[in-house]
MITORVEX-308603 format. One record per residue (C-alpha): x, y, z; residue in three letters. Coordinates in steps of 0.5 Angstrom, whole numbers, padded with zeros to 4 digits, always signed. Example, Ala and Ser with C-alpha at 12.3 -4.5 7.8 and 13.67 -1.06 7.14 Angstrom:
BEGIN
+0025-0009+0016ALA+0027-0002+0014SER
//
This chain:
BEGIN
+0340+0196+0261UNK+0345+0202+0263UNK+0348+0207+0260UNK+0355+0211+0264UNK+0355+0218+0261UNK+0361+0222+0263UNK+0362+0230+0262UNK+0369+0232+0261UNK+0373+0239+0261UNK+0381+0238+0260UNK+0382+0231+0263UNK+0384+0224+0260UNK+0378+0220+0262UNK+0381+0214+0257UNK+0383+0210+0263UNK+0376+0211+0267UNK+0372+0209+0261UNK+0377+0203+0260UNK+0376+0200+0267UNK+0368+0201+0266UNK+0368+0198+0260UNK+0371+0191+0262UNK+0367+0192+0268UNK+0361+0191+0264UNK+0363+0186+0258UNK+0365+0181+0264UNK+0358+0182+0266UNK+0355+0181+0260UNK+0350+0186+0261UNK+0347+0190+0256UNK+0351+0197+0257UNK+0353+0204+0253UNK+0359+0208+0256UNK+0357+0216+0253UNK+0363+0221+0254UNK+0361+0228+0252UNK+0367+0233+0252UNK+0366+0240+0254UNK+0370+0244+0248UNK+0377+0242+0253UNK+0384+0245+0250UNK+0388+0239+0252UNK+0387+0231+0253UNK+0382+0231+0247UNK+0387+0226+0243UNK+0388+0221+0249UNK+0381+0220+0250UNK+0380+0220+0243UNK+0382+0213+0243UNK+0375+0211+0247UNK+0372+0210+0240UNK+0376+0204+0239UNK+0371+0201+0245UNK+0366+0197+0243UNK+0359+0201+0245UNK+0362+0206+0247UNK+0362+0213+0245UNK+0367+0220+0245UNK+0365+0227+0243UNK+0367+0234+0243UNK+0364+0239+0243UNK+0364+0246+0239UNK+0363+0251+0245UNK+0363+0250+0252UNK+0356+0249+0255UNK+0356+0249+0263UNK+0356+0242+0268UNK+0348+0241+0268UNK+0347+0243+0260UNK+0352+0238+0259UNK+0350+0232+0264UNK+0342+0233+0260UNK+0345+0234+0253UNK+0348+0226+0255UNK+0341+0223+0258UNK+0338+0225+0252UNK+0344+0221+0248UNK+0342+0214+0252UNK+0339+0207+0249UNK+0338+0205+0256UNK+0334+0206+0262UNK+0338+0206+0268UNK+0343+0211+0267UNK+0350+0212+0271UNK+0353+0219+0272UNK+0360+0219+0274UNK+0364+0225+0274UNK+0372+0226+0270UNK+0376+0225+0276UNK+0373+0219+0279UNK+0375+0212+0278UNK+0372+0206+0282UNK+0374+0203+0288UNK+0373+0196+0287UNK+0373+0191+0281UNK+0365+0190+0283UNK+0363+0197+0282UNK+0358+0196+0277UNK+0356+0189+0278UNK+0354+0193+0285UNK+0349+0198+0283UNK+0347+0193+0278UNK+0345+0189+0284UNK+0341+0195+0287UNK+0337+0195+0280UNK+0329+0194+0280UNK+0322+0195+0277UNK+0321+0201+0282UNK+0324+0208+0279UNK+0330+0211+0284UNK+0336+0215+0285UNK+0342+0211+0289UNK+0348+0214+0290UNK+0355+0211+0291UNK+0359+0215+0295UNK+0366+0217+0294UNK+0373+0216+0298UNK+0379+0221+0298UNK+0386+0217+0297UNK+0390+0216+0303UNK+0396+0219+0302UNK+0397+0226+0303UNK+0398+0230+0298UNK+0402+0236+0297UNK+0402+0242+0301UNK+0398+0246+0295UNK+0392+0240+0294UNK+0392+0239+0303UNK+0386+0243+0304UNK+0382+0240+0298UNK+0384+0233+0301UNK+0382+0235+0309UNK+0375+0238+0306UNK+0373+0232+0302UNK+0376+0227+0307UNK+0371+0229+0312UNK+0366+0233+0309UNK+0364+0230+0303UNK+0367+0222+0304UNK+0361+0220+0308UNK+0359+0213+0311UNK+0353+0211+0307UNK+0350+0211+0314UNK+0351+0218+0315UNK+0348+0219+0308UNK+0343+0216+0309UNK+0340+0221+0315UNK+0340+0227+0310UNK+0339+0223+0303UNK+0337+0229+0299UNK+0344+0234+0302UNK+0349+0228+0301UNK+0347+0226+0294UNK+0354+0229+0291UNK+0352+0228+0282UNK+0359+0225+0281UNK+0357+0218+0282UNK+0349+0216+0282UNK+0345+0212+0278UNK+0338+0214+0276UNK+0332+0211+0273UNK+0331+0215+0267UNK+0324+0216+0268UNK+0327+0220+0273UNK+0331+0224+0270UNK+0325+0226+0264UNK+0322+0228+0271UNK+0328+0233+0274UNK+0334+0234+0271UNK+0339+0239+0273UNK+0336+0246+0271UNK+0341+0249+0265UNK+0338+0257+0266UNK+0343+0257+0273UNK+0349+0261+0273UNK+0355+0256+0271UNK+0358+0256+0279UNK+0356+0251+0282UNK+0351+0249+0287UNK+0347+0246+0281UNK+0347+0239+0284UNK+0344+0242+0291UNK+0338+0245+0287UNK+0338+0238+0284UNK+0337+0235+0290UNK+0332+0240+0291UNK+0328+0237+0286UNK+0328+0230+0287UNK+0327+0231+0295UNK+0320+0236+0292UNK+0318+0230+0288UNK+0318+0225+0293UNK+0322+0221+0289UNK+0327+0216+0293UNK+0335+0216+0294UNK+0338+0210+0297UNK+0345+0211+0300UNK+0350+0205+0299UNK+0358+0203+0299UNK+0360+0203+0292UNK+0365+0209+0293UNK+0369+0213+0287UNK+0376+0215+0288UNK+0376+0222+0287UNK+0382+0224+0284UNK+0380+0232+0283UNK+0383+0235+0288UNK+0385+0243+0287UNK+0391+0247+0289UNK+0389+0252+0295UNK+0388+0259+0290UNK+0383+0255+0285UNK+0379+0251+0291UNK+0378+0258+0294UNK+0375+0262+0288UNK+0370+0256+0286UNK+0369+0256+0294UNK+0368+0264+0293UNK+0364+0263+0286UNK+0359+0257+0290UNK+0358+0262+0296UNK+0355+0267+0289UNK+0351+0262+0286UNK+0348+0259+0293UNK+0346+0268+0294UNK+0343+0266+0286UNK+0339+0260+0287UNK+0336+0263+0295UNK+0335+0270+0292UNK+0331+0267+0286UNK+0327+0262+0290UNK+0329+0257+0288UNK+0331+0255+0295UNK+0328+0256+0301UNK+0333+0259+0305UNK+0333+0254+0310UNK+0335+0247+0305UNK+0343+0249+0307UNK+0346+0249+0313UNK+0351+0256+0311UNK+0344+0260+0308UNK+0339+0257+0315UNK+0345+0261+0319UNK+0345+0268+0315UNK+0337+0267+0316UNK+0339+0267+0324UNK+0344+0273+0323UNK+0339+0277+0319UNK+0334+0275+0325UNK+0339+0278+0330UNK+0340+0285+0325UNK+0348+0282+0326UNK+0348+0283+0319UNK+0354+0289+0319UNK+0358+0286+0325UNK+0359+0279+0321UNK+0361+0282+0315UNK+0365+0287+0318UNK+0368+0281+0322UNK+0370+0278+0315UNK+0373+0284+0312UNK+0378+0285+0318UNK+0380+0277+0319UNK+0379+0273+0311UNK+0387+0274+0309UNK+0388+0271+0317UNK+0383+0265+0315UNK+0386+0265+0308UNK+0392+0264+0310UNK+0391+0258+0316UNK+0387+0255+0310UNK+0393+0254+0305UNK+0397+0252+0311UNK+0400+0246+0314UNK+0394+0245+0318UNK+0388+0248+0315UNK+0382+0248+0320UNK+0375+0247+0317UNK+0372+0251+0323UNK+0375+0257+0320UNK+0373+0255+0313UNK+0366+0255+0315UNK+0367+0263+0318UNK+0370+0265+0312UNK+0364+0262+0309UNK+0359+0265+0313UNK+0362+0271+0313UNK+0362+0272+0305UNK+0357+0270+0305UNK+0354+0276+0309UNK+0359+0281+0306UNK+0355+0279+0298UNK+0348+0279+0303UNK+0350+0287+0305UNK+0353+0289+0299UNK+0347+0287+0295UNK+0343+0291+0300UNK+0347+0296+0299UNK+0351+0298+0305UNK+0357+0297+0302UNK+0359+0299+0295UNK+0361+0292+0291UNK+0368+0290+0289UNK
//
């Protein structure tokens, strides 16, 4: 019936096995809970004790492999054919989680994707701007999923047919930056394979300080450049890369750059503040973007 796998990194994922592991054994259904560790330094002994649960398993790894090696060295461990992945720093919203996406499971093979929610208390200043960003970029109404499946299909809370996942699997010769669930999604859309969008949300507990949101932010930015450079995008499948091909159809390449070099410490500075704007995050963004653009033409020497 279904296998949960967990890829984990530094993070005690203990209570999060434990919750769905009771959630299954009152269904009665047959299940797996995999956890697969990343060579963490810290946490390994806490989540050690899930081994003491029955049909679930906990592993480390010698050597760090990156986010998608990892996410199909699980899919290859499963004894089942639907298989669940959840992120470390999620847990679930509701008792029926599980019984959820069970109701959702059929004889036709597809991908359905549960959503996330942030917690609604704000957290403290360092964590604020992560908090404003999921809460209104990526915890979306399954509605408004729905209406961009592929885009909206984050990889820290799906179910997927195995068959799928033997079809299109995370791709492992990317850079380890990020942007592996995009290119992800990519896939799926290319193959014409099905996502449902429901409301069986995850808390996501992940939230970063300011500094480190800004740098996977600046190492997501390089990643994108990779995926489009090497085509394994099309330029226009995100937002951020359709707008530098309008840039680039306008020759206002050097003028967006520019336009980052003298207001990023500005924008940095409104984005670890009380009030981050999100608009300003998105200039920053495109504007970094265009600066990796004209460094790599060659305009300006890189740093």
């Amino acid at each position: 019936m279904l296998s949960i796998l967990i890829p984990t990194y530094n993070y005690t994922i203990y209570p999060l096995v434990l919750e769905l592991h009771q959630q299954c054994l009152g269904l009665g259904i047959a299940f797996e809970i995999i956890a697969m560790d990343d060579a963490s330094t810290i946490a390994a002994a806490e989540n050690e004790k899930i081994n003491t649960l029955e049909y679930c398993h906990y592993e480390i790894l010698s050597t760090n492999i990156g986010r998608s090696k990892i996410r199909n060295l699980l899919a290859g461990r499963t004894n089942h054919n639907w298989l669940l992945f959840l992120d470390a720093d999620v847990f679930p919203k509701n008792k029926d989680f599980i019984s959820n996406y069970i109701n959702q499971l059929g004889n036709d093979p597809k991908l359905v994707n549960g959503g996330l929610v942030y917690p609604d208390e704000k957290p403290q200043k360092s964590k604020l701007f992560r908090w404003i960003y999921g809460k209104n970029r990526e915890a979306l109404d399954y509605r408004r999923r729905q209406k961009n499946p592929y885009l909206s299909s984050l990889s820290l809370n799906f179910i997927i047919h195995k068959s799928i996942f033997e079809k299109v699997s995370f791709n492992e010769s990317i850079p380890n930056l990020r942007h592996e669930d995009t290119l992800f999604s990519y896939s799926l859309m290319k193959e014409n394979i099905q996502i449902e969008h429901i409301n069986n949300p995850v808390y996501h507990y992940g939230m970063d300080d300011f500094e480190v949101a800004i740098r996977k932010e600046n190492e997501s930015l390089h990643a994108l450049k990779h995926l489009i450079d090497n085509q394994l995008l099309p330029p226009d499948y995100v937002r951020l890369s359709k707008l530098l091909l309008k840039i680039h159809r306008i020759n206002a390449l050097s003028a967006v750059a520019f336009f980052h070099k003298i207001t990023a410490s500005l924008f940095l500075k409104n984005l670890g503040g009380n009030y981050p704007c999100l608009f300003i995050f998105d200039l920053y963004r495109l504007g970094y973007l265009c600066q990796l653009e004209k460094e790599q033409k060659g305009y300006i020497s890189t740093r």
